[in-house]
SETIGU-661616 format. One line per 2 residues: number of its first residue (from 1); their letters; for each residue x, y, z of C-alpha. Coordinates in steps of 0.05 Angstrom, whole numbers, plus 5000, padded with zeros to 4 digits. Layout:
N
NUM = A = X,Y,Z  ...
// end
This chain:
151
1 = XX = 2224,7389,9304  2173,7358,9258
3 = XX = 2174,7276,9262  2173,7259,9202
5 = XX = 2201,7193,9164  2206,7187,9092
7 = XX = 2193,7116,9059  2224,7107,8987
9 = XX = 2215,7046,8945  2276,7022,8899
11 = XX = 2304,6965,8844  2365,6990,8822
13 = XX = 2371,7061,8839  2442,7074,8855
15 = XX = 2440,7133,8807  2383,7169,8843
17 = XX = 2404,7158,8907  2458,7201,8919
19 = XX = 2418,7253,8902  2361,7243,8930
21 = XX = 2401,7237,9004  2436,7298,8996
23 = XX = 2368,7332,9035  2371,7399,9062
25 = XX = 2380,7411,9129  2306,7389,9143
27 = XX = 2254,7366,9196  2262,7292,9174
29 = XX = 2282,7245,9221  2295,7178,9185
31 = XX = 2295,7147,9112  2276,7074,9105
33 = XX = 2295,7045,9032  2250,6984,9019
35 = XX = 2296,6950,8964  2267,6899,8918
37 = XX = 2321,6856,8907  2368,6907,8869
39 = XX = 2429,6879,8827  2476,6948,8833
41 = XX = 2498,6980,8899  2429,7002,8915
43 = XX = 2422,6978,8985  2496,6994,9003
45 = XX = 2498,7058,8983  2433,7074,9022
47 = XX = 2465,7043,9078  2524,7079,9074
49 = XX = 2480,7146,9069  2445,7135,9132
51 = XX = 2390,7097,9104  2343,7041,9144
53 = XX = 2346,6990,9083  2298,6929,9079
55 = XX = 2289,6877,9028  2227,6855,9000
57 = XX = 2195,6820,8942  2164,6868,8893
59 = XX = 2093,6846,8868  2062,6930,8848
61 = XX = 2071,6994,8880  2006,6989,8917
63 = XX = 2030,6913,8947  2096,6946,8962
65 = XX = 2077,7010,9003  2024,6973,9043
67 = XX = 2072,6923,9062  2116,6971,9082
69 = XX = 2070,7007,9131  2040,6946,9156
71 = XX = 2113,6927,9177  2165,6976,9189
73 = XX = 2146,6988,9260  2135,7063,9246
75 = XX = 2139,7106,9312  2142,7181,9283
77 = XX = 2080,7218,9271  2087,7237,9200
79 = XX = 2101,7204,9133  2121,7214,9062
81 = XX = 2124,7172,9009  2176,7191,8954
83 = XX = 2210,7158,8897  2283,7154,8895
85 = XX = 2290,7197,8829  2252,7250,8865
87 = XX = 2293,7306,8912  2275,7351,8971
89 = XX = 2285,7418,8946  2300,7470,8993
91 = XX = 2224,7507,8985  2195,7434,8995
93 = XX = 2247,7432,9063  2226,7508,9091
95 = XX = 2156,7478,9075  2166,7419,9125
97 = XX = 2202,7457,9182  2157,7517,9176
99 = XX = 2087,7487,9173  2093,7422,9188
101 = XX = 2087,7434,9254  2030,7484,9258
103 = XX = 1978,7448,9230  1907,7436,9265
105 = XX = 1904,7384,9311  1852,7352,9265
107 = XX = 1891,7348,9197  1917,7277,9182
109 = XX = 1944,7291,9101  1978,7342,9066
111 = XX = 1970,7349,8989  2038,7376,8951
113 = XX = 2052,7413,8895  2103,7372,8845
115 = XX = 2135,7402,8799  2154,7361,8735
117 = XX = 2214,7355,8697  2236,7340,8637
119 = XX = 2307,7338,8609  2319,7393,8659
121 = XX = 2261,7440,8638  2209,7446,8702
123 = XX = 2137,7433,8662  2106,7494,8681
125 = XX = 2054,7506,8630  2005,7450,8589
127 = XX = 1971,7430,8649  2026,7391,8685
129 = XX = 2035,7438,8744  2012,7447,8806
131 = XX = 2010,7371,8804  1970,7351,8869
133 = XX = 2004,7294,8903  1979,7265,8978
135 = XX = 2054,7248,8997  2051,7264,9079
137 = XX = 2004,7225,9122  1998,7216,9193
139 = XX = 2027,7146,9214  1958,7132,9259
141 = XX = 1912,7138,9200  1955,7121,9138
143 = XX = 1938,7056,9093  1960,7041,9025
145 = XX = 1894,7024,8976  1910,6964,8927
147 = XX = 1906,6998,8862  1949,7019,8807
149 = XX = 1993,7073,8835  2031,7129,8793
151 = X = 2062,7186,8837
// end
């Protein structure tokens, strides 16, 4: 089994998250919600879904993920950064399980194909897919780079 932890930032995503926990049975091993002071039932709900949940200050994305790294303790091998409106779906879950695993002893990142949406319609032509996202990262070599982040 691939170990792999998943790192979502939120403000006031109750909406997403339900979603966005119902994963696929998948290689992931943990979900830590780093909540910036949310006024709905953000951090209970993640809670209740089997999330790690920790509260801190937002300043920028940037601020926020490197934080977050610099102080969750992580002990699994792998990470990935998601947003909470995002979901697994199940090709992005056979992905994990299947290759995660197998890849050289040297690679430390994995680039992934997003796929856009847009009241319900996947962008698949204009230019807006494959879009190329670094989103897993080995734990021993990841760091967060302050500038503006989008994706």
């Amino acid at each position: 089994m691939t170990d792999l932890i998943v790192i979502i930032l939120t403000k006031d995503e109750e909406k997403s998250l339900k979603r966005f926990f119902a994963l696929p049975e998948s290689s992931v091993v943990g979900i830590v919600v780093v909540d910036s002071n949310s006024i709905d039932n953000t951090v209970e709900l993640a809670k209740s879904l089997g999330g790690d949940v920790i509260q801190h200050l937002f300043k920028n994305h940037a601020a926020q993920f490197k934080w977050t790294l610099e102080n969750i303790g992580l002990n699994t091998e792998w990470v990935m950064k998601m947003y909470a409106d995002e979901k697994f779906t199940s090709e992005l879950t056979d992905e994990i399980n299947r290759r995660l695993d197998k890849l050289p002893a040297f690679t430390n990142r994995v680039i992934l194909r997003r796929r856009g949406y847009f009241i319900g319609c996947w962008l698949r032509y204009g230019g807006k897919y494959p879009d190329l996202l670094l989103r897993i990262f080995c734990a021993e070599y990841g760091i967060s780079e302050m500038k503006m982040m989008n994706g």
